[in-house]
ZADO-1210 file (C-alpha; in nm, 4 decimals, padded with zeros to 6 digits):
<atoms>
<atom x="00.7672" y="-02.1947" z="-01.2469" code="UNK" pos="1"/>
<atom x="00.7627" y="-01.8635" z="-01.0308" code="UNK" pos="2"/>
<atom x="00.5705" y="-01.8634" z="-00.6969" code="UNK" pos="3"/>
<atom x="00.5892" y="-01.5927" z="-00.4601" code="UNK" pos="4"/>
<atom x="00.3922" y="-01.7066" z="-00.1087" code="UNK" pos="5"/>
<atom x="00.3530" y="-01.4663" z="00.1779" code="UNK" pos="6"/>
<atom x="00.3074" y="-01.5764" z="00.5332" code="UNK" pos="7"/>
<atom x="00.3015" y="-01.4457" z="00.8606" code="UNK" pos="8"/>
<atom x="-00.0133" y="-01.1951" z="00.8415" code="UNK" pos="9"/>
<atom x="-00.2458" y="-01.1491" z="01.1369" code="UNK" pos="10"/>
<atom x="-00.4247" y="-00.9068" z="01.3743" code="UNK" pos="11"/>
<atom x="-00.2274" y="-00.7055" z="01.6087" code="UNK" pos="12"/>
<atom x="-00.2460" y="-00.4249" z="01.8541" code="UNK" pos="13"/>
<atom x="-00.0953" y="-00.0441" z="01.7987" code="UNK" pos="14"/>
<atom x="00.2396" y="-00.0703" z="01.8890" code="UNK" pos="15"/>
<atom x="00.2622" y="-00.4482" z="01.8036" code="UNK" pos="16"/>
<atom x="00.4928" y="-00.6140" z="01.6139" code="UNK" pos="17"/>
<atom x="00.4682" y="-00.8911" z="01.3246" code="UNK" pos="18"/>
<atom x="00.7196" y="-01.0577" z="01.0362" code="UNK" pos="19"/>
<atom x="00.6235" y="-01.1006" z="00.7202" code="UNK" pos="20"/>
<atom x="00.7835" y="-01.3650" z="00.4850" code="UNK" pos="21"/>
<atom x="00.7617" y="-01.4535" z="00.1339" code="UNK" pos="22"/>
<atom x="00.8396" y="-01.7702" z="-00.0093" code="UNK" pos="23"/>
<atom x="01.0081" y="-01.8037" z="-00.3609" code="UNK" pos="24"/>
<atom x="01.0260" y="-02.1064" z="-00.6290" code="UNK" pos="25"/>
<atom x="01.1048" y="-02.0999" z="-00.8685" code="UNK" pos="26"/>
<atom x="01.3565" y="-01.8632" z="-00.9133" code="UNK" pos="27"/>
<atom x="01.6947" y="-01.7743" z="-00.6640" code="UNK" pos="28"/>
<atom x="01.5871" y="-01.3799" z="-00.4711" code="UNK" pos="29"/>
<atom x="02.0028" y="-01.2882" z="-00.5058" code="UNK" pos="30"/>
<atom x="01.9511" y="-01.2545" z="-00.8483" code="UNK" pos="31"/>
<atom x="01.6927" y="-01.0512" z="-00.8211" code="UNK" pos="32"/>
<atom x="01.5556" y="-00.7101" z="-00.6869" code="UNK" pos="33"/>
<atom x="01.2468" y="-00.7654" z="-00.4475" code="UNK" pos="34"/>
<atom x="00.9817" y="-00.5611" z="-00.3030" code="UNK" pos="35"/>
<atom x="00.6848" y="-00.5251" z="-00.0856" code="UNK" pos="36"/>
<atom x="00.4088" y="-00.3364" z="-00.1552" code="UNK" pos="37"/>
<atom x="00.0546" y="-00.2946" z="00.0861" code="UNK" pos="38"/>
<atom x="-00.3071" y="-00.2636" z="-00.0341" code="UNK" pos="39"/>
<atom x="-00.5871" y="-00.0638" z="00.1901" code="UNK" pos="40"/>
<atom x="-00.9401" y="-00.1513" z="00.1114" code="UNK" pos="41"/>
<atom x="-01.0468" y="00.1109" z="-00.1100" code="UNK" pos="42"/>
<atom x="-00.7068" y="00.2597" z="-00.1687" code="UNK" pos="43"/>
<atom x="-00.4341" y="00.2224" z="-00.4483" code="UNK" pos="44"/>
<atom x="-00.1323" y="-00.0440" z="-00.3629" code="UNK" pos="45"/>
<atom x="00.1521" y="00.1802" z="-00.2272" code="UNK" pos="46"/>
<atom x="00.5216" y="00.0627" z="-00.2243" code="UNK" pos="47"/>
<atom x="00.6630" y="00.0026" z="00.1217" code="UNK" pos="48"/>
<atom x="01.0388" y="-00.1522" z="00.0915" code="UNK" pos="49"/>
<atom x="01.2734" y="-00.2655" z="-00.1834" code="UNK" pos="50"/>
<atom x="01.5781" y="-00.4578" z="-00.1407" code="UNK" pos="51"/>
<atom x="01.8518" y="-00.5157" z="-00.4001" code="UNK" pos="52"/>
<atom x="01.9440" y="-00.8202" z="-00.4740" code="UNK" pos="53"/>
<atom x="02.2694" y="-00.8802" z="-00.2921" code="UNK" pos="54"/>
<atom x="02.0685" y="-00.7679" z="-00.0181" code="UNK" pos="55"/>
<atom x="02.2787" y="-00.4389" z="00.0554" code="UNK" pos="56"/>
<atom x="02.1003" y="-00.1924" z="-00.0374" code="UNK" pos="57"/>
<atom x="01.7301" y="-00.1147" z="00.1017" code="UNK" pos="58"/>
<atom x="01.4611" y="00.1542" z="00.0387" code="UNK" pos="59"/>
<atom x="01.1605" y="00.2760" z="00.2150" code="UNK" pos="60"/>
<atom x="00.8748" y="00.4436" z="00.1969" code="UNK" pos="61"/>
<atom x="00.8965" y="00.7518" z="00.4312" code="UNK" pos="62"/>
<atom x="00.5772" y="00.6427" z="00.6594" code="UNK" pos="63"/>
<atom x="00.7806" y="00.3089" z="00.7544" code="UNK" pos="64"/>
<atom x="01.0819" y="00.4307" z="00.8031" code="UNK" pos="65"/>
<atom x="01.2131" y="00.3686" z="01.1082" code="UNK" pos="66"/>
<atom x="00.9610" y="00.1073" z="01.1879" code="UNK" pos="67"/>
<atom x="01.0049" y="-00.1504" z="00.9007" code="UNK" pos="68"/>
<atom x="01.2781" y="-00.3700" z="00.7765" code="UNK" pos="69"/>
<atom x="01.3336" y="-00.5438" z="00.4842" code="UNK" pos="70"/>
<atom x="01.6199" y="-00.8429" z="00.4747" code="UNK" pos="71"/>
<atom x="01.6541" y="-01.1373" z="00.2687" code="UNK" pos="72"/>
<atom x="01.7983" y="-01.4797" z="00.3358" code="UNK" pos="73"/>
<atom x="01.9425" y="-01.6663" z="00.0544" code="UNK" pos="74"/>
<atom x="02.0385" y="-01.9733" z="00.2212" code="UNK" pos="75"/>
<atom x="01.6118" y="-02.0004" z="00.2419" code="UNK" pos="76"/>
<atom x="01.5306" y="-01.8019" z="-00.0398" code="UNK" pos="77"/>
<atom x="01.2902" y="-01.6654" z="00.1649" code="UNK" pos="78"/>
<atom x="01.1845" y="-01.2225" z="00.1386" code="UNK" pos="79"/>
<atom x="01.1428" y="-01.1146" z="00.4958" code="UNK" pos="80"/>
<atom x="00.9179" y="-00.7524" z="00.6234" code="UNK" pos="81"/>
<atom x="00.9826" y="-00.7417" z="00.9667" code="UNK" pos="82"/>
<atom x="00.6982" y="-00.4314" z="01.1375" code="UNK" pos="83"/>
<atom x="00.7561" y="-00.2498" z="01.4314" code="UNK" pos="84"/>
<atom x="00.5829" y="00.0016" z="01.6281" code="UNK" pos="85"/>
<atom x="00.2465" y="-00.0863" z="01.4121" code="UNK" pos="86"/>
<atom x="-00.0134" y="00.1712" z="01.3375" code="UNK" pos="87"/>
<atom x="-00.4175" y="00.1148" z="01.2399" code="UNK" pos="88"/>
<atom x="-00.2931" y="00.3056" z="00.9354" code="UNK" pos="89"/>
<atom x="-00.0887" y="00.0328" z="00.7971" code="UNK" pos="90"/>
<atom x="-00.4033" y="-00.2165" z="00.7875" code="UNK" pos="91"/>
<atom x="-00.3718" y="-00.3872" z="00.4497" code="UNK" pos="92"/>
<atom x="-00.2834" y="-00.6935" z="00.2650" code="UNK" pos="93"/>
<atom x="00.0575" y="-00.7385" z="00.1804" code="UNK" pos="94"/>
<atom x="00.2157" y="-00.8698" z="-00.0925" code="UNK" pos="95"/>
<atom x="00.5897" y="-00.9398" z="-00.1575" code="UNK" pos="96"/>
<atom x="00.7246" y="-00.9050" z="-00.5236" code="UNK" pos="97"/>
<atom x="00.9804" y="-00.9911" z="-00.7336" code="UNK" pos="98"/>
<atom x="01.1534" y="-00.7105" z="-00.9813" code="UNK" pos="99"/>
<atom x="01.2124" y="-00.8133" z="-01.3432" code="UNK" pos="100"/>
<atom x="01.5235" y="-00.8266" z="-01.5173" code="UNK" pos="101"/>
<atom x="01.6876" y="-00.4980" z="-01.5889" code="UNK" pos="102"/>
<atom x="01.7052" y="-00.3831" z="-01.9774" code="UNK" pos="103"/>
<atom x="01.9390" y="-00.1629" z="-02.0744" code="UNK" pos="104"/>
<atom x="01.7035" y="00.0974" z="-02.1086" code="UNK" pos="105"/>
<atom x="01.5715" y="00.0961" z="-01.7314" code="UNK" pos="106"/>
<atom x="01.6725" y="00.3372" z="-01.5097" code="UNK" pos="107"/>
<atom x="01.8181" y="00.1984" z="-01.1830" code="UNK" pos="108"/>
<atom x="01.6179" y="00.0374" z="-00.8963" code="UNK" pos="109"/>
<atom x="01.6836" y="00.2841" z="-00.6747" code="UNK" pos="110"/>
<atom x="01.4963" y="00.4814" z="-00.8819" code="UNK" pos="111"/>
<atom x="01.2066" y="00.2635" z="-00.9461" code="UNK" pos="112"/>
<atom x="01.1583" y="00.0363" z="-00.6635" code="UNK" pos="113"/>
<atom x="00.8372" y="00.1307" z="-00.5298" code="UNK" pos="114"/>
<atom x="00.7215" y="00.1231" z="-00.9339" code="UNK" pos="115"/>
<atom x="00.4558" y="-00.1286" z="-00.9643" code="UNK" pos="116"/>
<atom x="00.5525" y="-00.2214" z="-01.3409" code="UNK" pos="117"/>
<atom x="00.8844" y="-00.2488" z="-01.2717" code="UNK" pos="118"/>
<atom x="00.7684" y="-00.5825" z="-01.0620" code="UNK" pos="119"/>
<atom x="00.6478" y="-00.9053" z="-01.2899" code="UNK" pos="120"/>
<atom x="00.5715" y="-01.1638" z="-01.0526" code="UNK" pos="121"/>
<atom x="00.3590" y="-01.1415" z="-00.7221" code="UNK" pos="122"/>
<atom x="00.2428" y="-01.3213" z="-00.4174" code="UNK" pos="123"/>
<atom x="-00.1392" y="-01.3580" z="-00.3465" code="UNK" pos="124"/>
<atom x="-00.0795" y="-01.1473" z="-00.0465" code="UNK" pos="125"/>
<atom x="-00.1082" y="-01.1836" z="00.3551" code="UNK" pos="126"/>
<atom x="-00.3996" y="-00.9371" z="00.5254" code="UNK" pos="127"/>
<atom x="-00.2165" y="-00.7252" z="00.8068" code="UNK" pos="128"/>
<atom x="-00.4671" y="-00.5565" z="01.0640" code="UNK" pos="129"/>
<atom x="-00.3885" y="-00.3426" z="01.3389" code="UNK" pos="130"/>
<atom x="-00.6359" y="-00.2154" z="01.5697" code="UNK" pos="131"/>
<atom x="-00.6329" y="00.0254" z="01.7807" code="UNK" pos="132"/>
</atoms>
């Protein structure tokens, strides 16, 4: 059974710094594609890193970049968001995903990593609150 369990929320000043991590059973993260994606009270969820699954190849969202990284440790099987230099504007809860399998027919994940659909299982998500 799939379980995807984020950790490592809190409350933090601007300019603070916190890691996010993301638990996964079920299933081993170097065979698959993984994501994180944020959440804003009344705002849509928003894509904020992808990472391929051999853990080579990572994407961003352009507001993060710079400031976020996204690694993986397979030895732990464990999805890490590590958050630099915070702002108030990245208040939300975060949630770590996993990509499903890639059909024939899908394009790339470079091209759809920050894709909601292209992700089929989820964490319940860790709230992330920066103040200013």
């Amino acid at each position: 059974q799939v379980h995807l369990v984020e950790s490592g929320g809190g409350s933090v000043q601007t300019g603070g710094s916190l890691r996010l991590s993301c638990g996964a059973s079920g299933f081993y993260i170097h065979n698959y594609d993984m994501g994180w994606f944020r959440q804003a009270p009344g705002k849509e969820r928003e894509a904020v890193a992808g990472i391929s699954n051999d853990g080579f190849r990572t994407y961003y969202t352009e507001s993060v970049k710079g400031r976020f990284t996204v690694s993986t440790d397979h030895a732990k099987n464990i999805l890490y968001l590590q958050m630099n230099s915070l702002k108030p504007e990245d208040s939300a809860i975060y949630y770590c995903a996993r990509a499903r399998p890639r059909t024939p027919s899908d394009p790339p994940f470079v091209d759809e990593w920050a894709v909601s659909s292209r992700y089929d299982y989820w964490g319940q998500g860790t709230q992330v609150t920066v103040s200013s």
